[in-house]
C-alpha positions as CSV (number, residue, x, y, z in Angstrom):
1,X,20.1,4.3,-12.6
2,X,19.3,1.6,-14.7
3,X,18.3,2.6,-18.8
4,X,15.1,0.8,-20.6
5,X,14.3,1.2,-24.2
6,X,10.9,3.4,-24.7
7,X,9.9,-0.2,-25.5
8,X,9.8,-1.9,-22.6
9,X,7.3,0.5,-20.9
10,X,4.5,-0.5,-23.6
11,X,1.5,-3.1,-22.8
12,X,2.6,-6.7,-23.3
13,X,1.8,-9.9,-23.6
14,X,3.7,-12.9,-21.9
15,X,2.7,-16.6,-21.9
16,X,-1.1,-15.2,-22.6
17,X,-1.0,-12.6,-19.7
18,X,-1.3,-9.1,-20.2
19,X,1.3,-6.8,-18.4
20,X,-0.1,-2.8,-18.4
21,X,2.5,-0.1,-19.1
22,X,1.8,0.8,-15.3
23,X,3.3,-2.2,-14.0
24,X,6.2,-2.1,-16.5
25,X,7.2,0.9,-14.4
26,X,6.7,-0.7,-11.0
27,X,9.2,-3.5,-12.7
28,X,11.7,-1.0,-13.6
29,X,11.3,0.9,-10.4
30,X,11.9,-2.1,-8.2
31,X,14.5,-3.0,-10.3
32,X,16.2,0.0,-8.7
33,X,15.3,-1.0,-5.5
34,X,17.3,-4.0,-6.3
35,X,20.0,-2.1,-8.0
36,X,20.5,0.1,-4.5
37,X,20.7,-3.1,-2.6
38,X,23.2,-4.3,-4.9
39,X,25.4,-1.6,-4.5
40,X,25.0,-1.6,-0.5
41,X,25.7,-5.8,-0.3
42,X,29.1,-4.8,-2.4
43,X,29.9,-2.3,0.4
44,X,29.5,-4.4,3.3
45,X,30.5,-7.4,1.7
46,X,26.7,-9.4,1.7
47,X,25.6,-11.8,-0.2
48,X,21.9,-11.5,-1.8
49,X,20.1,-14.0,-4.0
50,X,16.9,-13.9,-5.8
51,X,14.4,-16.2,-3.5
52,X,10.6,-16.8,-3.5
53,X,9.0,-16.2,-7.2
54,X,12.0,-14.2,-8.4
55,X,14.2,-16.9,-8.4
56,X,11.5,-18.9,-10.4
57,X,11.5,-16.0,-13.1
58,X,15.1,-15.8,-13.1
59,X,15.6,-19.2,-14.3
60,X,12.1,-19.7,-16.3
61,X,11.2,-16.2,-17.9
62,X,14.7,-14.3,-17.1
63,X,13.1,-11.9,-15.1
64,X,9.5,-11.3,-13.4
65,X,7.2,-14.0,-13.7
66,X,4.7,-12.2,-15.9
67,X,2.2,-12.2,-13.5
68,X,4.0,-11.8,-10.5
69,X,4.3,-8.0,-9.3
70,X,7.3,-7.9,-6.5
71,X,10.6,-8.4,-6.3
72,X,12.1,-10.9,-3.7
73,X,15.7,-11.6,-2.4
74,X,17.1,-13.6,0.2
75,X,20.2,-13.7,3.0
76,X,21.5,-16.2,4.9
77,X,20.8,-15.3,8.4
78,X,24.2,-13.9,9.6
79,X,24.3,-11.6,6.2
80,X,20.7,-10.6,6.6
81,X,21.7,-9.1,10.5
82,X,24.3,-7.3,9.0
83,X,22.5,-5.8,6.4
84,X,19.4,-4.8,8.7
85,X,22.2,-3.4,11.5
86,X,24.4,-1.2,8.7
87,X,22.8,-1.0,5.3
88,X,20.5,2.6,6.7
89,X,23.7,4.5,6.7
90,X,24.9,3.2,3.1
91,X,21.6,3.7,1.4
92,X,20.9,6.7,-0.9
93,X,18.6,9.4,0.1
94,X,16.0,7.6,-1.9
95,X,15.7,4.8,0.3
96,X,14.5,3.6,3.1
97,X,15.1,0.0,5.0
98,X,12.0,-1.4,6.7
99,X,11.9,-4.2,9.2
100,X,10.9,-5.4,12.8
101,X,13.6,-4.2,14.5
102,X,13.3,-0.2,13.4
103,X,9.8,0.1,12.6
104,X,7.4,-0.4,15.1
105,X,4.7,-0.5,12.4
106,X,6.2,-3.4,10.9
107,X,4.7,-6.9,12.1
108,X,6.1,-9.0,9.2
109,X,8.9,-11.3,9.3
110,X,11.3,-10.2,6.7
111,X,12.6,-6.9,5.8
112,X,11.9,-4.7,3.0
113,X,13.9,-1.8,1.4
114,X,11.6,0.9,-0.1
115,X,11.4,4.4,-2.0
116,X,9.2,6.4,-0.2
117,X,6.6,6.1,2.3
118,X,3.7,7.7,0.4
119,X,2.7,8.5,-3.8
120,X,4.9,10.5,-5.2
121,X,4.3,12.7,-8.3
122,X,7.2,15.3,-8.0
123,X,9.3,15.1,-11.8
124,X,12.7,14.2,-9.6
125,X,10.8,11.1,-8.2
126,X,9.2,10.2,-11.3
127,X,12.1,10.5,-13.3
128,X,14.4,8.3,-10.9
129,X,11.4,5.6,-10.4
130,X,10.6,5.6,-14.5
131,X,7.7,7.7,-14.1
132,X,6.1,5.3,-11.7
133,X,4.3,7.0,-8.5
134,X,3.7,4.3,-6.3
135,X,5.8,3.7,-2.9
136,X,7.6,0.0,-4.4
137,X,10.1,-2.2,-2.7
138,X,12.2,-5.2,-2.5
139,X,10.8,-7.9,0.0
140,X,14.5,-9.1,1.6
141,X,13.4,-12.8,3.5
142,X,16.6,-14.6,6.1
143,X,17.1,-18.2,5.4
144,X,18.1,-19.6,8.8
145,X,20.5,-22.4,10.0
146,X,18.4,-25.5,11.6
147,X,19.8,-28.4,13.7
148,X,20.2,-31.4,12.9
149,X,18.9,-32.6,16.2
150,X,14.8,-33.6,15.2
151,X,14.0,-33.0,18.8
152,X,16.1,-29.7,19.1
153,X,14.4,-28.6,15.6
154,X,10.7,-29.5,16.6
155,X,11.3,-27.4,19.9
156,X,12.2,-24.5,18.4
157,X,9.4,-24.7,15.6
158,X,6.5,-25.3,18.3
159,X,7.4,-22.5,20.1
160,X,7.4,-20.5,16.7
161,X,3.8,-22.3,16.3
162,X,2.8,-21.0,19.3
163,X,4.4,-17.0,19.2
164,X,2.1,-16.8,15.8
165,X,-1.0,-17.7,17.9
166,X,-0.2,-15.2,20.6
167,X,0.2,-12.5,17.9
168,X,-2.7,-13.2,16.2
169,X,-4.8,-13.3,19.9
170,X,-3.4,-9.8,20.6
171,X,-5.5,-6.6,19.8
172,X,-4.0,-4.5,16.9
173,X,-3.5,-1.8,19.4
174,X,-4.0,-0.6,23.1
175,X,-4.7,-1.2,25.3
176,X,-4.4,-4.6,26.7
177,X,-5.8,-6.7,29.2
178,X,-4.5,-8.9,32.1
179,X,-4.2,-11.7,30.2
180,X,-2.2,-10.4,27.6
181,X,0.2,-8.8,30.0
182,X,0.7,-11.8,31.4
183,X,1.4,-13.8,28.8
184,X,3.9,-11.5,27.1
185,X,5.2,-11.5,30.5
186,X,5.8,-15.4,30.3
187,X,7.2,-14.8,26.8
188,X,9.7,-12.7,27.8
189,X,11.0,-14.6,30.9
190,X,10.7,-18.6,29.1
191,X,12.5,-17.1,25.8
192,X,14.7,-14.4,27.7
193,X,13.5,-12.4,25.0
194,X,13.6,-8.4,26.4
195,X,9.7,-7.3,25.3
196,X,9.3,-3.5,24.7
197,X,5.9,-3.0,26.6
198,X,5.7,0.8,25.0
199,X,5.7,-0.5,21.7
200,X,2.1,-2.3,20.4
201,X,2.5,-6.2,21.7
202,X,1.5,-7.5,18.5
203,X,4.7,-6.2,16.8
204,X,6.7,-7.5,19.9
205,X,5.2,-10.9,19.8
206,X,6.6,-10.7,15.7
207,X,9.8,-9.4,17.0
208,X,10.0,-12.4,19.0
209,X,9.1,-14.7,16.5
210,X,12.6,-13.7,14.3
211,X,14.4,-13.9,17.0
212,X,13.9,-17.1,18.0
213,X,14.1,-17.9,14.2
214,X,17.6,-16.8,14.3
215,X,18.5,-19.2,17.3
216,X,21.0,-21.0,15.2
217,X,22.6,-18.3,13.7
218,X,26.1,-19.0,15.2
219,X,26.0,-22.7,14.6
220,X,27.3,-24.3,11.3
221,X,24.3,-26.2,10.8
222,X,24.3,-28.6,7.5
223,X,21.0,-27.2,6.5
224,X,19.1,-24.2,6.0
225,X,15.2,-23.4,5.8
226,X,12.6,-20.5,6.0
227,X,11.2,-20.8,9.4
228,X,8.4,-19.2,8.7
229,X,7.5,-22.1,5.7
230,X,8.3,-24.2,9.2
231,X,6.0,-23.0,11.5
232,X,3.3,-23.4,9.0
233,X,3.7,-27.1,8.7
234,X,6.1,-26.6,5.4
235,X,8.1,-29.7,7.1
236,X,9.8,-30.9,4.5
237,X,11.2,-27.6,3.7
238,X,14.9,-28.4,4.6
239,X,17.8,-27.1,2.4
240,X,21.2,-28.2,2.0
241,X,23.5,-25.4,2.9
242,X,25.8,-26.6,0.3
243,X,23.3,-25.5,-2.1
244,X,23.9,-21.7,-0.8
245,X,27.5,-22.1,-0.7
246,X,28.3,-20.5,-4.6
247,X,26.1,-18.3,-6.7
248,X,25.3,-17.9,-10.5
249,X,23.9,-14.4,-11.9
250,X,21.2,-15.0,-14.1
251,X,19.8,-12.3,-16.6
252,X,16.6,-10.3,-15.4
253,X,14.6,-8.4,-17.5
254,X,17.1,-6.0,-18.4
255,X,19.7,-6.6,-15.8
256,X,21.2,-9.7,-13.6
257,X,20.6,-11.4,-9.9
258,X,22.4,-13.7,-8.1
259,X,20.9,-17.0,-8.0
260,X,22.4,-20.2,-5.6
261,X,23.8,-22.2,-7.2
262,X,21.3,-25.4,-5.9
263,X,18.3,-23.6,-7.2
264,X,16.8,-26.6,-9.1
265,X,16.3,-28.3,-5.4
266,X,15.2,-25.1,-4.0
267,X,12.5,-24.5,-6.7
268,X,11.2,-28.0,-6.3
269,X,11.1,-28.0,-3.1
270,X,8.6,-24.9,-3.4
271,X,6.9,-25.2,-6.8
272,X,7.5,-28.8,-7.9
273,X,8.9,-31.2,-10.2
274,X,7.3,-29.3,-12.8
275,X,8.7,-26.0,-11.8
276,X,9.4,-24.5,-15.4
277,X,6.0,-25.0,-16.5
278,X,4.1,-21.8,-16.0
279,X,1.0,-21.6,-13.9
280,X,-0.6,-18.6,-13.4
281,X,-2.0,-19.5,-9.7
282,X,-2.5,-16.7,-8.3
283,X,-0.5,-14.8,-5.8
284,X,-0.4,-14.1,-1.9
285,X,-1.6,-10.7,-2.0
286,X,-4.0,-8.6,-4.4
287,X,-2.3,-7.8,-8.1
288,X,-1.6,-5.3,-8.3
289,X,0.1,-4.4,-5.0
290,X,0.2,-1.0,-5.8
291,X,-4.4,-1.0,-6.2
292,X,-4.5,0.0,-2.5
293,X,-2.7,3.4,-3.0
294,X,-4.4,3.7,-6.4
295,X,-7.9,3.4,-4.2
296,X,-6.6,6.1,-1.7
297,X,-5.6,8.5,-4.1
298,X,-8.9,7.7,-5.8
299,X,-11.3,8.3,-3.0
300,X,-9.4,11.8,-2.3
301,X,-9.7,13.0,-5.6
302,X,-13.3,11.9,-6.1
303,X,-14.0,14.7,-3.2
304,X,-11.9,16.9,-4.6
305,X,-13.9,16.9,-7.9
306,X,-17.1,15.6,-6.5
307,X,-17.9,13.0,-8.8
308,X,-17.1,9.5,-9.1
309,X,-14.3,7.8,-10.4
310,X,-14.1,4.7,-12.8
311,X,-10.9,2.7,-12.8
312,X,-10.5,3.7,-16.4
313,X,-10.7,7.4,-15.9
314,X,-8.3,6.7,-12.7
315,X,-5.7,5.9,-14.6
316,X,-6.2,8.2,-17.5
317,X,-6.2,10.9,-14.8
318,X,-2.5,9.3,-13.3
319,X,-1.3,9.2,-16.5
320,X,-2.2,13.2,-17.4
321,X,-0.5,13.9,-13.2
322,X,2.8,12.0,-14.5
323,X,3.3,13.6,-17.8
324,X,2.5,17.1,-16.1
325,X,-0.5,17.8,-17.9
């Protein structure tokens, strides 16, 4: 378990944001997150690197980008099988791994290694997470080999293309017309891909999807790339393996992640020339992640006490539940 001074958990300003005391804790708690898949890469011998916004606040702010409010690594394909295959049965009883291959519920295309499932406000969780209630995680993303063939390449990513349409065409649940049978049915017998038609076919379709993403896998391919960024016309998105080849640990808040060692083409290949420049744009998701469980908790307790809820009393009312008051 990782110590922070009684300092870091106060309200804080960096590069003119504010950062609340509430998301200081869901730092520190998915800096354990991190600190669990650290200790399970060392037992199967994996290598992880920061990827995505975290390596941009490793190497401009030394940790999270002040407002950014996850934690992101990466794996080179062949690493990132492994660790989705044997990584359950190293993790602690705190943990959890997440991904499409052992959670039917999961229709995203990276993996993610989590602390619970639901709020937590027993003192054992609190004090292991640094008093911070809500279910957090580590996003863990494969970087894949891709030919060096154009044709081969624009293949593969057009059929990627077109797996994201059929997944977004499919109804979130059951059940499923003609059409839709058939055309998982032509998805499974082009692709060879073995569809689980038990399971909800939009999942499958996103099963699918990283599978043919990890086409390559076995080839030693000169470069490396996100497919995903691919298939949504990121085309110049193509990485020199060599820069993935050797890694530098870089300090983050108060501990350190891996960082390749070609980072400076890799961040400007995603944020620019200008990449150490801050520029609070925004993220991909609503900040902060954790206002969705906030909102459920909130709507059960405004029936239990009949009354409505501001955000201010919310969290006044959180606070009180984590110090045991």
């Amino acid at each position: 378990m990782f110590t922070f001074p009684e300092e870091y958990f106060e309200e804080e300003v960096r590069d003119g944001f504010t950062i609340s005391k509430m998301m200081k804790r869901a730092w520190a708690a998915q800096i354990e997150v991190l600190g669990e898949i650290k200790r399970v890469c060392e037992i199967l011998d994996i290598q992880y690197f920061a990827d995505w916004g975290t390596m941009l606040g490793a190497v401009r702010h030394n940790g999270f980008i002040p407002w950014d409010d996850d934690l992101d690594v990466g794996m080179l394909r062949r690493d990132y099988m492994k660790f989705l295959e044997e990584a359950p049965k190293h993790l602690d009883k705190w943990f959890e791994l997440k991904s499409v291959y052992n959670d039917p519920t999961d229709d995203i295309v990276k993996a993610r290694v989590i602390n619970e499932r639901h709020m937590n406000f027993e003192p054992e969780f609190l004090e292991r997470f640094h008093m911070c209630p809500y279910v957090v995680g580590v996003d863990v993303f494969p970087v894949d080999n891709i030919p060096s063939d154009a044709k081969r390449l624009e293949t593969t990513v057009d059929t990627l293309k077109f797996l994201l349409k059929v997944e977004a065409s499919i109804p979130e649940e059951p059940p499923y017309d003609d059409d839709v049978m058939d055309l998982m049915s032509q998805i499974e017998d082009t692709l060879g891909i073995e569809i689980d038609y038990n399971n909800r076919l939009r999942h499958e379709a996103k099963k699918a999807f990283d599978i043919v993403s990890a086409s390559y896998v076995d080839e030693e391919t000169t470069e490396v790339s996100c497919m995903l960024a691919l298939a949504i016309d990121w085309d110049y998105y193509h990485c020199d393996r060599k820069w993935y080849e050797e890694y530098i640990d870089m300090p983050f808040e108060n501990t350190t992640i891996p960082v390749p060692v070609g980072y400076e083409n890799i961040l400007r290949f995603n944020y620019g020339d200008d990449y150490m420049t801050p520029k609070n744009v925004g993220a991909s998701h609503e900040y902060p992640f954790y206002k969705e469980q906030r909102e459920g908790l909130k709507e059960v307790m405004e029936k239990e006490f009949n009354t409505a809820l501001s955000d201010e009393m919310m969290d006044e009312l959180i606070e009180m539940k984590i110090r045991g008051v």
